[in-house]
N, C-alpha and C positions, 0 to 999 in steps of 0.2 A: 312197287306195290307193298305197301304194308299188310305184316303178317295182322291176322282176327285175332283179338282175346280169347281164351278158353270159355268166359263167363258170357262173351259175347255169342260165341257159338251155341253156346247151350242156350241163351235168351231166344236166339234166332232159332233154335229146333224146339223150345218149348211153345214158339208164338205159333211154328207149322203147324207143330199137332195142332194146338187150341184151333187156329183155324180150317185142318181138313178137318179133324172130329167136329168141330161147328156145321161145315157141309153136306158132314154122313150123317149127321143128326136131322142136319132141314130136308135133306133129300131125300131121307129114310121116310120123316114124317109127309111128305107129301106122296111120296108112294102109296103111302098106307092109309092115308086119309084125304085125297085128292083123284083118288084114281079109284075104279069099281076091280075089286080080285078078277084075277084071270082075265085072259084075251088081251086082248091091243088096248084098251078102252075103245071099245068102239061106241062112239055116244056125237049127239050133236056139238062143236062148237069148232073155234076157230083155231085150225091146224097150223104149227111153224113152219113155213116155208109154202104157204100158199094151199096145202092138202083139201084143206074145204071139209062139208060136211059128212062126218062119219069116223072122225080123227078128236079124239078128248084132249086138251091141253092144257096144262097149265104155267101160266107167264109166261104163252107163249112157246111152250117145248109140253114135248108126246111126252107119253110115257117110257116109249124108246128110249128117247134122250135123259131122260128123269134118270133110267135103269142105268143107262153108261155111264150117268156123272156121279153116280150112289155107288159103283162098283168100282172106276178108279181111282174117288175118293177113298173107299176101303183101302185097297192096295198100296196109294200113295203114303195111309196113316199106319199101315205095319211097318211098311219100308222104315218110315220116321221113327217108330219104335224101336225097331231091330237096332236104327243106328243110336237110338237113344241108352239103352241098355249096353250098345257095346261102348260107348263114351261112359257111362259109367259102372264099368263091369268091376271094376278094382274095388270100389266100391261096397256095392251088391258085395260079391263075396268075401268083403273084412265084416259086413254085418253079420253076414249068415254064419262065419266063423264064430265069431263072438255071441252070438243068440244061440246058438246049438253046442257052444262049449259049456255055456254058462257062468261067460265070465261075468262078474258084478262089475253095475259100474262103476264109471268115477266117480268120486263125492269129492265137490272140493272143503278146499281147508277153511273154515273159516279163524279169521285171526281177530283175537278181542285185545282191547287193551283194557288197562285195570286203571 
């Protein structure tokens, strides 16, 4: 088994996020604008798994379902972060050194000829 690249790794955690924050994003919005505040939805239409009328869905999934795939979504995109920040922790705090020290930056040299 060949060892990942370091830049590989981090492509592959940065595609995660974009893609769970993608699903807390669509998931969020159909909560919010797909579904009536409060209660179950109870409304007429075509329930997943057969429920029938008195069950709101949309694509086919409740609101239930809406709510579990919005909430493990959340969960799965802090995990992704916590490990995002600890892959680049070294990092972060050579910034924050150097931003709170005040060090100036680098300027490079420029070389002229005559």
């Amino acid at each position: 088994m060949s060892k990942i690249s370091r830049a590989k790794t981090y492509w592959i955690l940065a595609i995660s996020m974009a893609v769970t924050g993608l699903l807390e994003a669509i998931s969020g919005f159909i909560l919010w604008l797909g579904f009536p505040s409060g209660g179950g939805g109870g409304g007429l239409g075509r329930a997943w798994g057969g429920g029938g009328i008195g069950q709101l869905t949309f694509w086919e999934l409740s609101k239930h379902t809406w709510t579990d795939i919005h909430d493990w979504a959340a969960v799965a995109l802090v995990a992704l972060v916590v490990i995002h920040v600890a892959l680049h922790w070294k990092w972060i705090a050579r910034m924050a050194k150097s931003m709170f020290r005040g060090t100036p930056r680098r300027v490079p040299i420029k070389v002229t000829t005559s």
